[in-house]
C-alpha positions as CSV (number, residue, x, y, z in Angstrom):
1,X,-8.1,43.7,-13.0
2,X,-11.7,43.2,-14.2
3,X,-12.6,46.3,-14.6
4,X,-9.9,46.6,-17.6
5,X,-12.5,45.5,-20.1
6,X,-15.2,48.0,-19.3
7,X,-12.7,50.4,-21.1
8,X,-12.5,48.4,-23.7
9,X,-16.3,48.0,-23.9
10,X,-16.4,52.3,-23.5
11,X,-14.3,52.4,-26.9
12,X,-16.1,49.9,-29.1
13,X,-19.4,51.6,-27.6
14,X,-18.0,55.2,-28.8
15,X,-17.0,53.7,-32.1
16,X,-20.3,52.1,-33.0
17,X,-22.3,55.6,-31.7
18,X,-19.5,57.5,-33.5
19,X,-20.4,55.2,-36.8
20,X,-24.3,55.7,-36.3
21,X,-24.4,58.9,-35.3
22,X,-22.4,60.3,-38.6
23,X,-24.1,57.9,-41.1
24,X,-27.5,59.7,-39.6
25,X,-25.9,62.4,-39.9
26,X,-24.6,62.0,-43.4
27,X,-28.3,60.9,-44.7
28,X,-30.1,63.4,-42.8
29,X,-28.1,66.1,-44.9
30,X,-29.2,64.4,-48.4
31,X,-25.2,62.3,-48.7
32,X,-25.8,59.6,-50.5
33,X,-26.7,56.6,-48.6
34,X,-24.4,54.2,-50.1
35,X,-21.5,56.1,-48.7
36,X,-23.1,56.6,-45.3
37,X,-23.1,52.4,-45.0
38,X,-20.0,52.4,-45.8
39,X,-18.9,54.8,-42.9
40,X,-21.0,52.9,-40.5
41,X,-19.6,49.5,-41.6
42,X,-15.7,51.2,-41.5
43,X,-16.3,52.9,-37.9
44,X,-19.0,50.4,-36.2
45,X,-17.5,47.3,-37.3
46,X,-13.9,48.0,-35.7
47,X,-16.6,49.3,-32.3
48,X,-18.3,46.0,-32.7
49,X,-14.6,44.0,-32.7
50,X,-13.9,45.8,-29.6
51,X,-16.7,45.0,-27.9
52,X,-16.4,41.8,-28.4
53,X,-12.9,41.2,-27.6
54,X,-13.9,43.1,-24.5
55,X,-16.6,40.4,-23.7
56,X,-14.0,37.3,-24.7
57,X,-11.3,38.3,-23.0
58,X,-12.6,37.6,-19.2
59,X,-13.5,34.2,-20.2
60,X,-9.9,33.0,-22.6
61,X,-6.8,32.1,-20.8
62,X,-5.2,35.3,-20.9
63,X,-3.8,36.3,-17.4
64,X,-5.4,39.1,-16.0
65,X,-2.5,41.4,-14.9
66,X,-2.1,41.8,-18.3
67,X,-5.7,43.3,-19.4
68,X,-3.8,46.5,-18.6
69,X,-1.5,45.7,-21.5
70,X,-4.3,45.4,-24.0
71,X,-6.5,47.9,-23.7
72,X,-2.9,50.8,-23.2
73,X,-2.1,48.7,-26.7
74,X,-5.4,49.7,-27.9
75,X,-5.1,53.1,-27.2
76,X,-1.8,53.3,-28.6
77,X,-3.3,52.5,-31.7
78,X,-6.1,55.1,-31.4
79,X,-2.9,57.4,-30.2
80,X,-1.0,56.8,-33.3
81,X,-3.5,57.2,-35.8
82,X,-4.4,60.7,-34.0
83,X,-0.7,61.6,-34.4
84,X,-0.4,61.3,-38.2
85,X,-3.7,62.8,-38.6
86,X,-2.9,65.9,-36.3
87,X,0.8,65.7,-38.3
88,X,-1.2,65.6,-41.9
89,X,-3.2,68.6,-40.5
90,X,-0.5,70.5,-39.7
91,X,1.5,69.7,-42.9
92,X,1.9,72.8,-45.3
93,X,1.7,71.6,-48.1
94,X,-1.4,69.5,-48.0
95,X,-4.6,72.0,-48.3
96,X,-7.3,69.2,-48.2
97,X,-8.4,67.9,-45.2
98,X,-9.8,64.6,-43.6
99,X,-13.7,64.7,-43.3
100,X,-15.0,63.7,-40.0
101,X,-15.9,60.3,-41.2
102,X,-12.4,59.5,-42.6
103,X,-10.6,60.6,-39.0
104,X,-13.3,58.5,-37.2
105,X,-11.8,55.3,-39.9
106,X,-8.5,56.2,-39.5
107,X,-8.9,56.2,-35.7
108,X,-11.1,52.9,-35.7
109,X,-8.4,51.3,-37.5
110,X,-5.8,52.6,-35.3
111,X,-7.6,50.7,-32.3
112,X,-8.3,48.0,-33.7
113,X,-4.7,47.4,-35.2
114,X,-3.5,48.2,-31.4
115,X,-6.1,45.9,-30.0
116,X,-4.8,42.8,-32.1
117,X,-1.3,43.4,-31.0
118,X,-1.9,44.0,-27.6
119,X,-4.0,40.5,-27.5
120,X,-1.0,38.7,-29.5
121,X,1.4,40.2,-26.7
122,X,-0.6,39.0,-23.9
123,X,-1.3,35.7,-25.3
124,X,2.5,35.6,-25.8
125,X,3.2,37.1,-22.4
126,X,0.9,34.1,-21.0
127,X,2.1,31.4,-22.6
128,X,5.5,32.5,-21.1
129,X,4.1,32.6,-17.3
130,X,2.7,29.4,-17.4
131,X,5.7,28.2,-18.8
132,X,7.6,29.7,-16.6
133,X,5.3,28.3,-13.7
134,X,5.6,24.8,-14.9
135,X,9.4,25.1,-15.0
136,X,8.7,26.1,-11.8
137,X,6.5,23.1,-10.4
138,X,8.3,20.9,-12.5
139,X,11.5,22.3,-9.8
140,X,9.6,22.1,-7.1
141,X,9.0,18.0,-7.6
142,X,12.4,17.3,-9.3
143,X,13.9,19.1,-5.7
144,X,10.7,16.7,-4.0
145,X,11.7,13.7,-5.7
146,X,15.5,14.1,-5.2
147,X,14.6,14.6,-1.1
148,X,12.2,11.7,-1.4
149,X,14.9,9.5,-3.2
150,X,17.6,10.5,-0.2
151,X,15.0,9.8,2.1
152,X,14.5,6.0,0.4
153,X,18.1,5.8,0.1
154,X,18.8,6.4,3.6
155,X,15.5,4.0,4.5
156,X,17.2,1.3,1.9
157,X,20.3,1.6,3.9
158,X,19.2,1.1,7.1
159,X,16.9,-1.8,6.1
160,X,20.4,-3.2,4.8
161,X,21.7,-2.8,7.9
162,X,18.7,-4.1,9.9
163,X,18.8,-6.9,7.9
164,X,22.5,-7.6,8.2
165,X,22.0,-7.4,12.3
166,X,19.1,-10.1,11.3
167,X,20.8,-12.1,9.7
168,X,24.3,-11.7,12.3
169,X,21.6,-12.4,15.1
170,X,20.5,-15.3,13.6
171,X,23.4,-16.6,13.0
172,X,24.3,-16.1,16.7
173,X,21.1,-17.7,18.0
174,X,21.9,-20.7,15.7
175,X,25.2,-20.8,16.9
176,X,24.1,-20.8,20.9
177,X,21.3,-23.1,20.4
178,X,23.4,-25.3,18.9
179,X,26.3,-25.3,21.8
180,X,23.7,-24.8,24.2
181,X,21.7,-27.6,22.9
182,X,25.2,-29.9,22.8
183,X,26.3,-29.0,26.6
184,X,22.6,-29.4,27.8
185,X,22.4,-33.0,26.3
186,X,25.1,-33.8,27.2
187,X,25.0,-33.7,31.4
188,X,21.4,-34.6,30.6
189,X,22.5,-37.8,29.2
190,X,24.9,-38.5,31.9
191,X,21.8,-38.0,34.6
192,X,19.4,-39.9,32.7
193,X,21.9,-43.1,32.6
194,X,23.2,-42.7,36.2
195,X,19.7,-42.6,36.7
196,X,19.0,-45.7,35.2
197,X,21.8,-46.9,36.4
198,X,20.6,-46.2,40.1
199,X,17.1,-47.7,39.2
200,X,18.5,-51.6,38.1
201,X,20.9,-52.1,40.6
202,X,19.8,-50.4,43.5
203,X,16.1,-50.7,42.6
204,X,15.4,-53.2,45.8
205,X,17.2,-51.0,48.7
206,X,15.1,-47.9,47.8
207,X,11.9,-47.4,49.7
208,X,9.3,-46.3,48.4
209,X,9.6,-42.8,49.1
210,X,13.1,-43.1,47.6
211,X,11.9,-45.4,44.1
212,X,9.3,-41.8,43.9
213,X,12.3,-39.4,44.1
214,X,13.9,-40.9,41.3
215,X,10.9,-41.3,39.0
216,X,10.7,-37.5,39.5
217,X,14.0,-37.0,38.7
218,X,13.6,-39.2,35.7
219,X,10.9,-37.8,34.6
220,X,12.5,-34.0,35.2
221,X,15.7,-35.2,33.0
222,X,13.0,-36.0,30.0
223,X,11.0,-33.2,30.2
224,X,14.5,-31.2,30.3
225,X,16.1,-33.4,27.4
226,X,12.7,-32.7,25.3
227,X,12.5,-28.7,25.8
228,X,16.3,-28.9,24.6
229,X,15.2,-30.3,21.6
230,X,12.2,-28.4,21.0
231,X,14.5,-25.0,21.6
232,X,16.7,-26.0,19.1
233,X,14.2,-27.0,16.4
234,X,12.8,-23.5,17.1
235,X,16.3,-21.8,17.0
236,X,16.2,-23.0,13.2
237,X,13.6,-22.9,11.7
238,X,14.9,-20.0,9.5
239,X,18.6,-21.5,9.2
240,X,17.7,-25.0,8.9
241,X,14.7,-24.2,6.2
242,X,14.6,-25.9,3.2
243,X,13.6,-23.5,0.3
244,X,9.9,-22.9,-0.1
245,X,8.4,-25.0,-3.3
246,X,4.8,-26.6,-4.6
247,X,3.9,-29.5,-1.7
248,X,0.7,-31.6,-1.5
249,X,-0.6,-31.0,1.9
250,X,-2.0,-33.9,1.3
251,X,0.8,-36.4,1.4
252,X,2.1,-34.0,4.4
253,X,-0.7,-34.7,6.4
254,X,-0.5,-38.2,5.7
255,X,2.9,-38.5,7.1
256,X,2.1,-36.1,9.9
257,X,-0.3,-39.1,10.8
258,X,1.5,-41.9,10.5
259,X,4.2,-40.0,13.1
260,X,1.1,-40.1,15.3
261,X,-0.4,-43.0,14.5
262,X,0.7,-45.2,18.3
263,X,-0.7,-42.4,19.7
264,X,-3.9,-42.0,17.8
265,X,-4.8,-45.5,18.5
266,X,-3.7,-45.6,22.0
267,X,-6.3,-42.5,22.4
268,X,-8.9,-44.2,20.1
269,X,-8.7,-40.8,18.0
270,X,-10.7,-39.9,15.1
271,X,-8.8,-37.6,13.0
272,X,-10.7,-36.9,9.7
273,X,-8.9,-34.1,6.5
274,X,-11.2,-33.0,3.9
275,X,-9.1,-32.3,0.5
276,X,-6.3,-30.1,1.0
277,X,-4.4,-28.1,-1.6
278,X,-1.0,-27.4,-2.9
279,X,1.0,-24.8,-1.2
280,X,4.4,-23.0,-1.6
281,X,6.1,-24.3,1.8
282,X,8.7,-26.6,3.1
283,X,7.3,-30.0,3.2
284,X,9.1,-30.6,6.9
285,X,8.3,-27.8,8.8
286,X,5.0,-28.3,7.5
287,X,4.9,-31.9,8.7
288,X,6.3,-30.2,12.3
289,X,3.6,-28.2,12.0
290,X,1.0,-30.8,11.8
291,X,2.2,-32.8,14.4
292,X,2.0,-30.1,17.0
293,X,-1.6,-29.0,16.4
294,X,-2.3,-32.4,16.2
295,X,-0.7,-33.7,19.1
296,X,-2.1,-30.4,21.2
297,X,-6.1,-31.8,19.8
298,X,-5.3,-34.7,21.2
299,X,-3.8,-34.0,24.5
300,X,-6.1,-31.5,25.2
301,X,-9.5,-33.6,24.3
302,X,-10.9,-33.7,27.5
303,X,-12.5,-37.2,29.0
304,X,-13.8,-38.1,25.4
305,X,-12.1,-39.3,22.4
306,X,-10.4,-37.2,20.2
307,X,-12.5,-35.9,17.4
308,X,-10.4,-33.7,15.2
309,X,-11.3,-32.5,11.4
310,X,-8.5,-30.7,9.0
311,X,-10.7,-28.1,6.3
312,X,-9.2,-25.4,3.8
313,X,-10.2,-22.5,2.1
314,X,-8.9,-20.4,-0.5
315,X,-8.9,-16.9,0.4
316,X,-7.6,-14.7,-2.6
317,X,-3.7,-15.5,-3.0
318,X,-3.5,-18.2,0.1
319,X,-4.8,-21.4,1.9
320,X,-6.1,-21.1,5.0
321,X,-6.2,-24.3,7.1
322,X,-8.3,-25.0,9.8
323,X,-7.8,-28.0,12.8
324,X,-10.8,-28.2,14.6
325,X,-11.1,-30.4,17.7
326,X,-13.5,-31.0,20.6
327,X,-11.9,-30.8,23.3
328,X,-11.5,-28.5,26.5
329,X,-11.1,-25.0,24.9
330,X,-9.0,-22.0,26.0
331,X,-10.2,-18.9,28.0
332,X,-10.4,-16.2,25.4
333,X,-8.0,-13.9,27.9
334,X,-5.3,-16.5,27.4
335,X,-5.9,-16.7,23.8
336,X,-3.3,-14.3,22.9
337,X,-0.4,-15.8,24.6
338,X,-0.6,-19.4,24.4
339,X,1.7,-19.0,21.0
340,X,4.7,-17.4,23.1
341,X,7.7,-19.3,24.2
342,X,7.4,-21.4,27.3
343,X,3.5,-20.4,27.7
344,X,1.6,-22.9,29.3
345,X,-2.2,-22.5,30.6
346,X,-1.5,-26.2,32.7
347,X,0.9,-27.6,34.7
348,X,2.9,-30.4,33.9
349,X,0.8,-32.9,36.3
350,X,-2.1,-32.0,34.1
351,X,-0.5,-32.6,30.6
352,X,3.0,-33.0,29.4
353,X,4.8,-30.4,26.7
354,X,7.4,-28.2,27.1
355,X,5.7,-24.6,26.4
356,X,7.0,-24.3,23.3
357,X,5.4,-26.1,20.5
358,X,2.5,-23.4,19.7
359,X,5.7,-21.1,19.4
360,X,7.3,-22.8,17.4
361,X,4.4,-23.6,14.8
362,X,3.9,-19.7,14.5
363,X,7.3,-19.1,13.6
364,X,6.9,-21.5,11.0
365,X,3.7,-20.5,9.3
366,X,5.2,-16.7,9.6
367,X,8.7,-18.3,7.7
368,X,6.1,-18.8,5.4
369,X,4.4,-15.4,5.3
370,X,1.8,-16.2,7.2
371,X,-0.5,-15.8,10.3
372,X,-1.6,-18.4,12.9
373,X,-4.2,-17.9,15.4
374,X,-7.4,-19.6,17.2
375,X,-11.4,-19.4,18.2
376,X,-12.1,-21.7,21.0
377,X,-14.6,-21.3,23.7
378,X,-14.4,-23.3,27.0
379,X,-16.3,-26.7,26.5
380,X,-16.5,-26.9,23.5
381,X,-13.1,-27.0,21.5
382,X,-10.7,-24.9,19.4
383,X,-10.2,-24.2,16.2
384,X,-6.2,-23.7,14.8
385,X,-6.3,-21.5,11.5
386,X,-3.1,-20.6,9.6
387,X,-2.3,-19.2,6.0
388,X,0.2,-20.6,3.6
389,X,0.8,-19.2,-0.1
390,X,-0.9,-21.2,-2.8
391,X,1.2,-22.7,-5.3
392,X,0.8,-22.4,-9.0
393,X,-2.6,-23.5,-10.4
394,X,-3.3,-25.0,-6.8
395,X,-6.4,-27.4,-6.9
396,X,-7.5,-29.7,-4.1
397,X,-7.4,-33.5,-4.4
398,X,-10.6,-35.0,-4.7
399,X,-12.1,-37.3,-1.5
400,X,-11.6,-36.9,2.5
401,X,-9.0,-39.1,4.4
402,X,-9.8,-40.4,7.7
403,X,-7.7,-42.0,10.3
404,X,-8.8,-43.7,13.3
């Protein structure tokens, strides 16, 4: 289609050696000069025109399938001025003809009056394409989008109905932990009295062989009773939530002390908070929460005294709170697992819990949206970090608390 210009470029060329060779021409044979301009400037500047439409027209916006329209336009135009002259020619009752000069103006004209149409129709002609191709993309996304919105519909509707199992599954866990947890405690109670029971009266015809046998079973009938209630408080921590709202970690970690404070003393602990925050959370899970990592510090502290320190940090949009402690450490290949249900790393011989209190303080950070995880390394102690949401215009009390 590029080539459709050079004939355009061959007509304003023949035009503009038409108008110099005539006005040479006309001078050379003693015409008056005057008149000889005036040819050129009718017959070379039409030539001239043409040229430069020629030149333009590769670099405007008109689509090149139709250069083919413009230049047959322009030689339409030449065409129809040759008509009428060869008609005025042939018409008897004219006896004067055309010079040479006047056909090459009259057939200037005629091209140049084709050219401009011819460039109006294509520019037309254009405009209409790449209308016509906009409809066109503007189908293609309108037919994307409507898929796209099917697709989210569908996706919207099978969230809806992945929540709804969620929320029936919950509802069923709740349910069975809370008649699992009733008929559990129940026959638990019963063996821990008759146990009792068996201890006072019968206490001086046991042996000793015997007196151990029912410590164990004691013992076995509290650790039972206890994962019972650790279960349940796991079981619903989603249905037994109160709604999230601004609470001073603070005063949580206060009280989360004070729940610990026999044990702290008994242990000869040194638990030490720098200022923490405000946070969007529910003041007694948090306080749960607390109480197990700080429990775990301490139970896990090795031959030395506790030493535990609480730190936050504001990371963009969240808190994240660190307890730090001293003690033993965990093997980094047991790292990942320690916060699944009923996960222990030592017996019960070695240190009492029930496998489930690590579980159940990452299902309450992610109740609160978000993540819990540690860095320890054997020897040297381990280091709890968990995210919670900062609350509006969150700002840290001033001053470190201490509890020993």
């Amino acid at each position: 289609m590029r080539s459709w210009p050079r004939y355009l470029y061959a007509l304003g060329v023949l035009f503009l050696a038409t108008a110099v060779g005539q006005s040479l021409v006309k001078v050379g044979g003693g015409g008056p000069p005057l008149e000889a301009l005036i040819d050129f400037v009718l017959v070379g500047l039409p030539g001239a025109l043409i040229l430069y439409v020629g030149r333009r027209l590769s670099r405007s916006n008109v689509d090149e399938s139709l250069y083919p329209r413009i230049a047959g336009w322009c030689l339409a135009g030449v065409g129809v001025m040759f008509v009428f002259l060869l008609f005025r020619a042939a018409h008897p009752g004219v006896g004067e003809s055309f010079s040479f000069a006047t056909r090459a103006i009259a057939l200037a004209i005629g091209s140049v009056a084709g050219l401009a149409i011819g460039v109006h129709d294509a520019r037309a002609l254009t405009r209409e394409r790449e209308v016509e191709r906009r409809n066109e993309a503007l189908n293609r996304t309108r037919d994307q989008l409507e898929r796209r919105n099917q697709e989210l519909d569908g996706t919207r509707e099978r969230l809806e109905e992945a929540v709804e199992e969620l929320e029936a599954s919950n509802e069923r866990l709740d349910q069975f932990a809370t008649t699992a947890s009733h008929d559990l405690r129940e026959p638990l109670r019963m063996i821990s009295r008759y146990l009792e029971l068996l201890s006072d009266r019968h206490a001086g015809d046991l042996d000793d062989e015997a007196t151990e046998f029912l410590e164990f079973a004691t013992d076995g009938a509290d650790r039972m009773r206890t994962m019972v209630d650790d279960l349940l408080r796991y079981a619903r921590v989603e249905s037994e939530g109160e709604p999230l709202e601004p609470v001073d970690l603070d005063a949580v970690f206060a009280d989360a002390v004070t729940d610990l404070q026999v044990r702290i003393e008994e242990t000869d602990a040194d638990v030490e908070a720098g200022p923490l925050p405000r946070v969007r959370g529910d003041p007694g899970q948090l306080r749960q929460l607390f109480q197990n990592l700080l429990s775990n510090a301490i139970a896990y502290s090795g031959d030395e005294p506790p030493r535990i320190r609480v730190s936050a940090d504001r990371v963009d949009d969240a808190w994240v709170v660190s307890v730090r402690d001293e003690g033993i450490g965990i093997d980094p290949a047991e790292q990942d697992r320690i916060f699944e249900l009923f996960q222990r790393l030592h017996g019960v011989d070695e240190h009492d819990g029930s496998g489930i209190g690590l579980a159940l303080c990452r299902r309450i950070v992610e109740r609160h949206g978000g993540e819990i995880s540690v860095d320890s390394t054997p020897g040297e102690g381990s280091t709890f970090s968990f995210t919670l949401p900062a609350a509006a215009e969150a700002s840290r009390p001033a001053g470190p608390a201490s509890h020993e």
